[in-house]
C-alpha positions as CSV (number, residue, x, y, z in Angstrom):
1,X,-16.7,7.4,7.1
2,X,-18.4,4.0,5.9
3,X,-15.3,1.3,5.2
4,X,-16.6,-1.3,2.8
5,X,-17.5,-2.7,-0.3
6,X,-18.6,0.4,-3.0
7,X,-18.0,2.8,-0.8
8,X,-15.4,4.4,-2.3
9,X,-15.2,7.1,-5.8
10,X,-16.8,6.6,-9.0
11,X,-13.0,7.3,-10.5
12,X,-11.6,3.7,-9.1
13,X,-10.4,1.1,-11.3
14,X,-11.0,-3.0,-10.4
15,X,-7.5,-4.5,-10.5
16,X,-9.1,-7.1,-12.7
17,X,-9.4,-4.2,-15.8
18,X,-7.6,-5.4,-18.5
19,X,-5.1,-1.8,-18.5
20,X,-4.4,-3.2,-14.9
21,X,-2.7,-6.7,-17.1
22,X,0.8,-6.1,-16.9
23,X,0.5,-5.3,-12.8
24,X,-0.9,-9.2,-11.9
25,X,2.0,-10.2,-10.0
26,X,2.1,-6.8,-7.7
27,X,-1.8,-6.8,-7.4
28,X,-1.3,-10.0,-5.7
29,X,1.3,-8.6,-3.1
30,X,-1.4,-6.1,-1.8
31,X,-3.9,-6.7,1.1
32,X,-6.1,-4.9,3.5
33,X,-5.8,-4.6,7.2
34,X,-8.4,-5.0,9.4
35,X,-8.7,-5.1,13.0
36,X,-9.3,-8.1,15.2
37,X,-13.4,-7.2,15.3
38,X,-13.4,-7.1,11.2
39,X,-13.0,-2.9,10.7
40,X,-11.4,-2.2,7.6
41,X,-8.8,0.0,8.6
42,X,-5.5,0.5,6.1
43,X,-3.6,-1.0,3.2
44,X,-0.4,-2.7,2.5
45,X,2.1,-4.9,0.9
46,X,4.1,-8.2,0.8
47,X,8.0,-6.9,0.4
48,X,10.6,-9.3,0.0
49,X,14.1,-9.0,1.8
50,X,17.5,-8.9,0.1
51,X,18.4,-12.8,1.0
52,X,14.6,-13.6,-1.2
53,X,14.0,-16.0,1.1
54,X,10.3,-14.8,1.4
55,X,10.0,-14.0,5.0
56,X,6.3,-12.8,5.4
57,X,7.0,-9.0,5.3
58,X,4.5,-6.4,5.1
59,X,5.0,-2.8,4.4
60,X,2.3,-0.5,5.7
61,X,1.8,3.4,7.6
62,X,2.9,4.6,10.9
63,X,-0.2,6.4,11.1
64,X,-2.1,3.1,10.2
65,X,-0.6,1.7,13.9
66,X,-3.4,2.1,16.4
67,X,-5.0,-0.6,18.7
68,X,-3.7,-3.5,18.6
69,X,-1.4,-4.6,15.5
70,X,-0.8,-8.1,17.1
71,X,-4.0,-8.8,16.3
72,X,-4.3,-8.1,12.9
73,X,-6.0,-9.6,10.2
74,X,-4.9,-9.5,6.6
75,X,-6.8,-10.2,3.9
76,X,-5.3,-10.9,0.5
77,X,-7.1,-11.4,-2.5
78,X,-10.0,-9.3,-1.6
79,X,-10.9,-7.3,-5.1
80,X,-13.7,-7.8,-7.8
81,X,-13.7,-10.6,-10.4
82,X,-15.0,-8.6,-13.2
83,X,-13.9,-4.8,-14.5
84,X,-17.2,-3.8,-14.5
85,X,-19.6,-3.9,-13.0
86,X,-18.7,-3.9,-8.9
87,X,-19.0,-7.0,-8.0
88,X,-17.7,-8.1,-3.6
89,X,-14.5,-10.4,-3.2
90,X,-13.7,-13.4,-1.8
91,X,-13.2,-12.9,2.6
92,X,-11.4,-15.9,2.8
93,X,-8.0,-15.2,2.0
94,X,-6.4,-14.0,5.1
95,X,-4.0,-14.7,7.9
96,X,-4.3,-13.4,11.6
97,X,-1.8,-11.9,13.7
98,X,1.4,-9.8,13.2
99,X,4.9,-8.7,14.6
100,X,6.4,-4.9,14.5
101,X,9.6,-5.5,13.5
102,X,10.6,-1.8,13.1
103,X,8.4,2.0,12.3
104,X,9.2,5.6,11.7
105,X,6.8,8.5,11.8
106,X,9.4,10.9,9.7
107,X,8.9,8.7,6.8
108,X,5.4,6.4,8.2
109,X,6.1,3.7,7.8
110,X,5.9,0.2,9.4
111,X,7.3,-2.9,8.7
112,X,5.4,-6.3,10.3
113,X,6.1,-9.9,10.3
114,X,3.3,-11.9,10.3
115,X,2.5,-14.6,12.3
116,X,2.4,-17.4,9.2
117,X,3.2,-17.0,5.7
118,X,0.2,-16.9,3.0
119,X,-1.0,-20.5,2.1
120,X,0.5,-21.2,-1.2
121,X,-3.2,-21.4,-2.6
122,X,-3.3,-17.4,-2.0
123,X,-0.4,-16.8,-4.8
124,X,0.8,-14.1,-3.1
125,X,3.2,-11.9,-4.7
126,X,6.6,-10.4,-2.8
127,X,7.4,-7.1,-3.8
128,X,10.7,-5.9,-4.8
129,X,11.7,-2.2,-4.0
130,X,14.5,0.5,-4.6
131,X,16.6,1.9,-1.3
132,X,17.3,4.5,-3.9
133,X,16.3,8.3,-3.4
134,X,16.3,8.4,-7.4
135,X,12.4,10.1,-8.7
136,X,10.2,7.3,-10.1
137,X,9.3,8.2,-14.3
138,X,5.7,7.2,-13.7
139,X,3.8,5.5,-10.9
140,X,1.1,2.9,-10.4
141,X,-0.6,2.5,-7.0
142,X,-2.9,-0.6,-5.8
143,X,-5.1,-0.1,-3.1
144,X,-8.4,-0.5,-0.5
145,X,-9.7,2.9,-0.6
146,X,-12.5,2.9,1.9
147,X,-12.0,-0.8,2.4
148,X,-13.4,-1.1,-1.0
149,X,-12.3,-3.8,-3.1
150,X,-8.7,-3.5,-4.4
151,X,-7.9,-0.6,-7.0
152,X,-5.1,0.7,-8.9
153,X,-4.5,4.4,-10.1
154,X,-1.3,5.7,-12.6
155,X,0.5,8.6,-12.8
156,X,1.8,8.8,-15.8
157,X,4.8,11.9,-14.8
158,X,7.8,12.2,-12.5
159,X,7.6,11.8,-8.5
160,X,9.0,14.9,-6.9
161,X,10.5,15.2,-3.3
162,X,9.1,17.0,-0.5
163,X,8.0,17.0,3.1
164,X,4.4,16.3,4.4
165,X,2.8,17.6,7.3
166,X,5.5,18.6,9.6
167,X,7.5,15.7,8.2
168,X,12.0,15.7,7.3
169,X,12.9,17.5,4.1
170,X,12.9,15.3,1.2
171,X,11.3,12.2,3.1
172,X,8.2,12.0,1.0
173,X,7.7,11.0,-3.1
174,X,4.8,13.6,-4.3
175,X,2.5,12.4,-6.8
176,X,1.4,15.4,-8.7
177,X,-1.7,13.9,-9.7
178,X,-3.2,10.6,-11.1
179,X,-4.0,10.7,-14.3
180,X,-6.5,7.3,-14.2
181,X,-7.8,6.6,-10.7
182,X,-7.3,7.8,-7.2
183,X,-6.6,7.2,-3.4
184,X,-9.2,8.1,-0.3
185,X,-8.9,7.3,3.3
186,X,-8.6,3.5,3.9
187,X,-5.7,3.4,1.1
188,X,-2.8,4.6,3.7
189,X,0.2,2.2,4.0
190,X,-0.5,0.7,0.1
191,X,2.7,0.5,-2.2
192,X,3.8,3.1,-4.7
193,X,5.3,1.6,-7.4
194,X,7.8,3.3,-9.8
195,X,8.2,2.5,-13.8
196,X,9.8,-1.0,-13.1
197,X,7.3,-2.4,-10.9
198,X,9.4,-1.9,-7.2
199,X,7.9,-0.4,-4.2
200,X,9.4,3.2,-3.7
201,X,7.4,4.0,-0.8
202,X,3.8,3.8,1.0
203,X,1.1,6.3,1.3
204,X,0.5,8.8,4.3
205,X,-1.5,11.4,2.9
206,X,-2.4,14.0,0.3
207,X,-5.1,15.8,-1.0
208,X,-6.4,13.3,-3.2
209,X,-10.1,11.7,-3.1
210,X,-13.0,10.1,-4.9
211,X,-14.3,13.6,-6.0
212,X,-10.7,16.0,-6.1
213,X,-8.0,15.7,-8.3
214,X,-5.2,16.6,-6.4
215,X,-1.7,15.4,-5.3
216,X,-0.3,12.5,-3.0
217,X,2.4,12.0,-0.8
218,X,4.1,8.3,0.0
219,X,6.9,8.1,2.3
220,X,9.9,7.5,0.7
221,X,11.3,3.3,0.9
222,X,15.1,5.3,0.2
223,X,14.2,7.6,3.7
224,X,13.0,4.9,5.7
225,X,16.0,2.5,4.8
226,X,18.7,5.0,5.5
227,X,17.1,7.8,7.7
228,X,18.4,6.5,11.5
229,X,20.3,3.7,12.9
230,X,18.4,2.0,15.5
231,X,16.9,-1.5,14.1
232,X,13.4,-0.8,15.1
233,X,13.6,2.6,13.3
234,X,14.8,1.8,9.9
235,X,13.6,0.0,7.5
């Protein structure tokens, strides 16, 4: 599948829509991930720790962890100007290289350090997030589906848990469906947000594309924070 600008469905929203408003701070924590010869490969977010001392975390998939993760680049920023119509983003936003701190496949996720913390000048944003395995109202996701330009999608009902593909019982949040937008490959690792803007978890899979309405599943922030002891297997 082709990764890059337009490639992905009609149904995506630009983060720069005007219903997308009241999510500026979290659009701005969101970045794709691209290897060290410029493939887009995955998304994922800036999360900040419980001291808020803005160590440069970044939330992504275990499934998104192939070749070389040291070698990273991650590009913030990257998303059209306008709503409408598509127009390409800036390329210059990003910083190189990164650090697995820890990763899980029961809940995919992966936590990284990277190498230098955003330039001030990038006004990147440093998520907060919920530990708590309490369903989300409504959710909002921000993405790079097919390395497209950043989007955002809303579901506008209650998560539910479940397992995904062979995954723990009760590790993953299902969205049902999105009501406004979607996710397609390139999205995996991007935030889910819940009703009060925290991350809740990061996407691994679903059934959900450019052309099917169909469901979602993130694995669960709540899972990956309590789910084993080790350091570099929790969150």
């Amino acid at each position: 599948d082709t990764e890059d600008f337009c490639q992905s469905g009609f149904c995506n929203v630009n983060v720069n829509c005007p219903d997308a408003d009241p999510w500026a701070n979290q659009i701005r924590s969101v970045a794709m991930i691209l290897t060290a010869s410029n493939s887009r490969l995955c998304t994922g977010s800036m999360v900040n720790n419980v001291r808020q001392d803005l160590t440069p975390y970044f939330l992504t998939a275990n499934h998104c962890m192939s070749g070389s993760p040291a070698t990273w680049i991650i590009m913030f920023n990257y998303q059209s100007p306008t709503c409408s119509p598509n127009v390409n983003g800036p390329l210059n936003y990003t910083v190189q290289g990164t650090q697995t701190r820890a990763t899980n496949s029961a809940s995919d996720f992966a936590l990284l350090l990277l190498n230098e913390a955003p330039p001030d000048t990038y006004y990147v944003h440093f998520n907060g997030w919920s530990a708590v395995d309490e369903p989300s109202q409504a959710s909002v996701g921000i993405h790079h589906p097919r390395g497209d330009v950043k989007k955002i999608c809303w579901d506008h009902h209650p998560v539910t848990s479940h397992a995904w593909s062979g995954t723990p019982a009760n590790s993953h949040w299902r969205v049902g469906q999105w009501e406004v937008g979607t996710t397609e490959p390139g999205s995996s690792g991007s935030p889910l947000f819940d009703q009060n803007k925290r991350v809740v978890g990061q996407l691994h899979g679903g059934a959900a594309s450019g052309t099917v309405i169909d469901y979602d599943s993130y694995g669960k922030f709540s899972f990956s924070w309590n789910y084993v002891t080790t350091l570099s297997t929790r969150l």
